[in-house]
KEKE-3310 file (N, C-alpha, C; in steps of 0.2 Angstrom, whole numbers, plus 5000, padded with zeros to 4 digits):
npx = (5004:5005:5006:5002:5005:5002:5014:5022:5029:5026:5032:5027:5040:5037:5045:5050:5042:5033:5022:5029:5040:5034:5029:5040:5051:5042:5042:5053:5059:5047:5054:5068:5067:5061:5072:5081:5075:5072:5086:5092:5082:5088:5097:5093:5087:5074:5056:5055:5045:5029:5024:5037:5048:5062:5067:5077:5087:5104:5114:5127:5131:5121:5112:5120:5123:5107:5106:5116:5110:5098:5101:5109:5100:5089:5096:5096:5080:5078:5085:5079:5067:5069:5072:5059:5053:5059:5057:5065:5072:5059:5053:5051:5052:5052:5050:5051:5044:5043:5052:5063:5071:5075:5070:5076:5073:5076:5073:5084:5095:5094:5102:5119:5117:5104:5093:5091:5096:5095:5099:5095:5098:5084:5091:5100:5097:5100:5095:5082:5084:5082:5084:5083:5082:5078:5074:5074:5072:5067:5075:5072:5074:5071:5080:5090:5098:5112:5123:5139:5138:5135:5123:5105:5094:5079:5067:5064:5070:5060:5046:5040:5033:5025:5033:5025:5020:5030:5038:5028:5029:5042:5040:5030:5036:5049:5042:5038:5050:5054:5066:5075:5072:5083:5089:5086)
npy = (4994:5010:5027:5041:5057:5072:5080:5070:5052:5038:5023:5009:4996:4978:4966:4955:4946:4936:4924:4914:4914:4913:4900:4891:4893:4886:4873:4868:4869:4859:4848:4847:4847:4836:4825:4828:4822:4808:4805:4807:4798:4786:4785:4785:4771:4771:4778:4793:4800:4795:4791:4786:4774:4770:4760:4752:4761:4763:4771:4775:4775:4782:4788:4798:4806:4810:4818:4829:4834:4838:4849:4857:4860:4866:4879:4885:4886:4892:4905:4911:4912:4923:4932:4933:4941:4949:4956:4960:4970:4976:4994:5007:5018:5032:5047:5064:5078:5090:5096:5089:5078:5059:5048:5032:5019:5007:4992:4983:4969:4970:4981:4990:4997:4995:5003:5006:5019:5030:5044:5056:5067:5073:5081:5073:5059:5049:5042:5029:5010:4994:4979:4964:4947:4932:4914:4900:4903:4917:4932:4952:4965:4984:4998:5012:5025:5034:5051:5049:5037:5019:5008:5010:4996:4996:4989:4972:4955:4945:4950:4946:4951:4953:4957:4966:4973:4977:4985:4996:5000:5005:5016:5024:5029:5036:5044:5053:5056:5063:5060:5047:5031:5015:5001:4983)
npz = (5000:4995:4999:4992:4989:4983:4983:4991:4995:5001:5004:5011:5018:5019:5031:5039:5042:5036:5028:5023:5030:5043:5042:5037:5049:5059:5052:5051:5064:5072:5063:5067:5081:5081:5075:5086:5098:5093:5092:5105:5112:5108:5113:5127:5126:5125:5119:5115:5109:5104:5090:5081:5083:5091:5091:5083:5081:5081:5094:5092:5077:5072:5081:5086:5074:5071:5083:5082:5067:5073:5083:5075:5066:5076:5079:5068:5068:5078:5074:5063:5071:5077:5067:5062:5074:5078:5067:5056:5042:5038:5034:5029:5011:5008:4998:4997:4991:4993:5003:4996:4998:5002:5010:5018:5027:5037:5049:5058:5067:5085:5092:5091:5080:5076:5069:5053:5043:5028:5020:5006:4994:4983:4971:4966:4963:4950:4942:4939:4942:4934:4936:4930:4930:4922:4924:4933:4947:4946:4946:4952:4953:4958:4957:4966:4958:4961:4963:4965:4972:4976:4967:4975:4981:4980:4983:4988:4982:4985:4983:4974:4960:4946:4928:4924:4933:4939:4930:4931:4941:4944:4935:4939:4950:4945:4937:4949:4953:4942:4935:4924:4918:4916:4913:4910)
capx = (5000:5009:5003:5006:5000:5006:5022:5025:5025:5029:5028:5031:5043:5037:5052:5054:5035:5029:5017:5030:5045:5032:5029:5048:5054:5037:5042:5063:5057:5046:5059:5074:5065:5059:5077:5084:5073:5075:5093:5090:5077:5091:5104:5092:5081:5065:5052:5049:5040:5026:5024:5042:5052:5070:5073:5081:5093:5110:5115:5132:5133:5114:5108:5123:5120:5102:5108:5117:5106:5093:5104:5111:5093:5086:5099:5094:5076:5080:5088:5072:5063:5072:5071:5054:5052:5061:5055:5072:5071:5055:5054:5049:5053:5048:5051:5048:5046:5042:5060:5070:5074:5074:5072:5078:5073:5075:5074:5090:5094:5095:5112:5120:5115:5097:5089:5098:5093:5097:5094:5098:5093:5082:5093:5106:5096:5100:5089:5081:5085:5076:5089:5078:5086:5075:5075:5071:5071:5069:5079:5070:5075:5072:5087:5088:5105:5114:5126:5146:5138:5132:5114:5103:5088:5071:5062:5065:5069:5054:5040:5037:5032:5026:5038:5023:5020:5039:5039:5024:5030:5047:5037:5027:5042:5053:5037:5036:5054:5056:5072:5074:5072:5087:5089:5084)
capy = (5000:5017:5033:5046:5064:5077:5079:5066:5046:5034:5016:5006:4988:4973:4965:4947:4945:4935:4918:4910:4912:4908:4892:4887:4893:4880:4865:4868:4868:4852:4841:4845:4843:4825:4821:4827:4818:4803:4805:4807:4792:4779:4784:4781:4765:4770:4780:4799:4801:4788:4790:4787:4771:4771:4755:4749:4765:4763:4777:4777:4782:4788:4792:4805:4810:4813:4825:4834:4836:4843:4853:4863:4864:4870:4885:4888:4888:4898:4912:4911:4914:4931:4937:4937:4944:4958:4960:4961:4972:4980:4998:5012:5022:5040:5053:5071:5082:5097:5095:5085:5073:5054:5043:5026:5017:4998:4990:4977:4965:4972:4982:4997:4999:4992:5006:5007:5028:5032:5051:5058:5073:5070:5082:5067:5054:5049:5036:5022:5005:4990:4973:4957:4939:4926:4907:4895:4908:4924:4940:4957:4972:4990:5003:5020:5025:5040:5054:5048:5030:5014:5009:5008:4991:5000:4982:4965:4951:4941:4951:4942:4958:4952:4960:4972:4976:4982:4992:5000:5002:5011:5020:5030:5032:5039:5050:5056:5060:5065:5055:5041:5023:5013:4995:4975)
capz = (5000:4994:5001:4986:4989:4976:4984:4996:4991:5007:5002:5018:5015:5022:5034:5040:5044:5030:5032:5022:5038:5048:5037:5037:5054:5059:5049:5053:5071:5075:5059:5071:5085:5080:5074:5092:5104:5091:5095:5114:5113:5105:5119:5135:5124:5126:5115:5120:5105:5104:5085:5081:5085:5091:5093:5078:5080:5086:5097:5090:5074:5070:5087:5086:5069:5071:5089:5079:5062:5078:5086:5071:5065:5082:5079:5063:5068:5082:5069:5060:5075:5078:5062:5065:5080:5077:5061:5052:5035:5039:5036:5023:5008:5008:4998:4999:4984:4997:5006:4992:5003:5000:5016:5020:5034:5039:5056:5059:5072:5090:5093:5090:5071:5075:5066:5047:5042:5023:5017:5001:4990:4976:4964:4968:4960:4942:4936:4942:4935:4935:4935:4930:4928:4924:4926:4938:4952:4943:4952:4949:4957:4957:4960:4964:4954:4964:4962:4967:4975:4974:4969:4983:4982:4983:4982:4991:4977:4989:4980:4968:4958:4937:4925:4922:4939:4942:4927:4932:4949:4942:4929:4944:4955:4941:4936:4953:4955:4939:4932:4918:4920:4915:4914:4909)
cpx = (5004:5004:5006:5000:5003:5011:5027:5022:5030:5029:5032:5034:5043:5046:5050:5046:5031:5029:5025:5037:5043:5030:5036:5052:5049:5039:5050:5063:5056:5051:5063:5072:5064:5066:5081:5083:5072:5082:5094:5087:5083:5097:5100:5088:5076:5064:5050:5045:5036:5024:5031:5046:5058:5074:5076:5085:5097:5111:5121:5132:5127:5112:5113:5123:5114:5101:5109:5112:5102:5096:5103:5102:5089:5089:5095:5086:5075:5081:5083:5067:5062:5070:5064:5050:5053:5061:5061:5069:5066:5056:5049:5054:5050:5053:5047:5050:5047:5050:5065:5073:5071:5077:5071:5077:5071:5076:5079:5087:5097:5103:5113:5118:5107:5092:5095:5093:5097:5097:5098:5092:5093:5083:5099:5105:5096:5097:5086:5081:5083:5082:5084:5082:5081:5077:5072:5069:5072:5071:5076:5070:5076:5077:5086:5099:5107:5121:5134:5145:5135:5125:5111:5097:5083:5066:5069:5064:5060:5047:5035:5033:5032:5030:5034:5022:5027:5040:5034:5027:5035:5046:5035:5031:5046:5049:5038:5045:5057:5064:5069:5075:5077:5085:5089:5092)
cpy = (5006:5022:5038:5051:5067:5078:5074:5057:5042:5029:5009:4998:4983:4969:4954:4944:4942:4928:4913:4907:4908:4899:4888:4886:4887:4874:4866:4865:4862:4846:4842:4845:4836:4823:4821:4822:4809:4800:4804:4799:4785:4779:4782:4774:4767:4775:4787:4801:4793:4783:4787:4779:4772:4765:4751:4755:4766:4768:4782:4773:4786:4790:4800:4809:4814:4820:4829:4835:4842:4848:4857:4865:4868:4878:4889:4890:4895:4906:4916:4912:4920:4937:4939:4940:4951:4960:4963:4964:4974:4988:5003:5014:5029:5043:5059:5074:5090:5100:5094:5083:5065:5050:5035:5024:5009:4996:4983:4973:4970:4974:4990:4998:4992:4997:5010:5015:5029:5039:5054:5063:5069:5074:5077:5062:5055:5049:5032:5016:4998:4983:4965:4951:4933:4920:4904:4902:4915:4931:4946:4962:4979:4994:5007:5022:5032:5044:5050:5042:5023:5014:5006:5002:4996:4993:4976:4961:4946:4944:4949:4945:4954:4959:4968:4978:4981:4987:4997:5005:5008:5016:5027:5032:5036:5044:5056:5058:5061:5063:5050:5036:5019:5004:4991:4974)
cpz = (5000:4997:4996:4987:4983:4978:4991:4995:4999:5006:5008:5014:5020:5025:5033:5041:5040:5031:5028:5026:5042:5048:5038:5043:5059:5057:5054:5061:5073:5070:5067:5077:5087:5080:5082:5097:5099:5094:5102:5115:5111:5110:5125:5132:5127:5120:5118:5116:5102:5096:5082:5085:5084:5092:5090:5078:5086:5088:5095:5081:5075:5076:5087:5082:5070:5080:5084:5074:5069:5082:5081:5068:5069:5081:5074:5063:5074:5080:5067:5064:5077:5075:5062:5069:5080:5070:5055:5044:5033:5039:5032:5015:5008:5003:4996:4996:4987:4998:5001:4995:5001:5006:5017:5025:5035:5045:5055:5067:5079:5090:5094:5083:5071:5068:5059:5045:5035:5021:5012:4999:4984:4970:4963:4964:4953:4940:4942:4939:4939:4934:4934:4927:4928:4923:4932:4944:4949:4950:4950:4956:4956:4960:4960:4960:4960:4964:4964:4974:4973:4972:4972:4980:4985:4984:4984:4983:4978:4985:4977:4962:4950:4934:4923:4927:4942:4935:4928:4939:4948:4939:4933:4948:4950:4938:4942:4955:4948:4935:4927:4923:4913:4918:4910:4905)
residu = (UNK:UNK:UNK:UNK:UNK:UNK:UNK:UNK:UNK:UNK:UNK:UNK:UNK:UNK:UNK:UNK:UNK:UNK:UNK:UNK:UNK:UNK:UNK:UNK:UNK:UNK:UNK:UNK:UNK:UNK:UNK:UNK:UNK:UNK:UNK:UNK:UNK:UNK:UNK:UNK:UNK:UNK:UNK:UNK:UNK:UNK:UNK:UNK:UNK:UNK:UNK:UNK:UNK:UNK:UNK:UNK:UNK:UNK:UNK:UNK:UNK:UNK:UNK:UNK:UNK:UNK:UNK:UNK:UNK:UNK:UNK:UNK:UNK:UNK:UNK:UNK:UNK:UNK:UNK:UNK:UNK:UNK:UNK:UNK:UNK:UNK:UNK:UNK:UNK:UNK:UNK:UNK:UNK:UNK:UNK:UNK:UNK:UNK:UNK:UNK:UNK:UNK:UNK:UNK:UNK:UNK:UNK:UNK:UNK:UNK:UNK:UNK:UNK:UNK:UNK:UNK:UNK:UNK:UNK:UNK:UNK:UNK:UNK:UNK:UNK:UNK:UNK:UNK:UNK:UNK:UNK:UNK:UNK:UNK:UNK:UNK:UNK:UNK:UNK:UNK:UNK:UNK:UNK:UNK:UNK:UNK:UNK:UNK:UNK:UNK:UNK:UNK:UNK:UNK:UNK:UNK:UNK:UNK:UNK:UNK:UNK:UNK:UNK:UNK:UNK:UNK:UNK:UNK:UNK:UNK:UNK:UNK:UNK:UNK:UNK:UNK:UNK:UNK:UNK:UNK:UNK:UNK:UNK:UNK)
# end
């Protein structure tokens, strides 16, 4: 949902908060789960999970394999847990045609640089350019091009934005800040 008035366009960007983290960090969780207390269950012989037999599994090697698998997955699920929580990559895009200011704003992970703050003038911006790679996992990303730096990602590859969708989207931003669109 963009907010575009005549001189101010604010298009917030979704972070870490999307059904399909909460989908992966969910599965990642109860698999390594299962495989730990598997693991656990063939060291004391018995069954802590009632679905699940352990007692064709030697402890050494597989009982220690499937710890670890659960372990190192438990972490990873753990991570994927964080990112949610704190909502990693969540923020906005603003800019302000009143001011000539273009701001940046992303929440990170808890710290000293939690709150990532971008600000540039928008006689500074070039172009906007548009990067798309298809294939199996097609790559589509909007740029803002900028005076004496790199160019900054104005969209998450995650979007899933059609080819018409992203040039439309470029099309109106570069209208509204008045520069060319560069790119494919």
């Amino acid at each position: 949902m963009n907010r575009q008035f005549k001189w101010l366009w604010i298009e917030p960007i979704t972070g870490s908060r999307k059904m399909t983290n909460f989908f992966w960090a969910c599965i990642l969780f109860l698999g390594s789960l299962g495989f730990f207390l598997v693991g656990i269950s063939s060291y004391l012989g018995r069954n802590l999970i009632p679905l699940l037999s352990s007692q064709q599994i030697l402890f050494v090697p597989q009982g220690i394999v499937m710890c670890f698998y659960g372990i190192a997955g438990l972490f990873i699920s753990s991570y994927l847990w964080c990112t949610i929580l704190y909502n990693v990559g969540s923020g906005y895009n603003k800019f302000d045609e009143k001011e000539g200011i273009v701001c940046l704003f992303r929440w990170g992970f808890p710290g000293k640089n939690r709150r990532i703050f971008l600000e540039f003038l928008m006689k500074d911006i070039q172009a906007i350019k548009i990067e798309v790679q298809e294939g199996i996992s097609p790559h589509r990303v909007i740029y803002m091009e900028i005076k004496g730096q790199q160019d900054i990602s104005l969209t998450h590859t995650e979007e899933n934005l059609t080819l018409r969708e992203m040039e439309q989207k470029a099309a109106e931003l570069a209208r509204f800040l008045r520069v060319s669109i560069e790119g494919f």
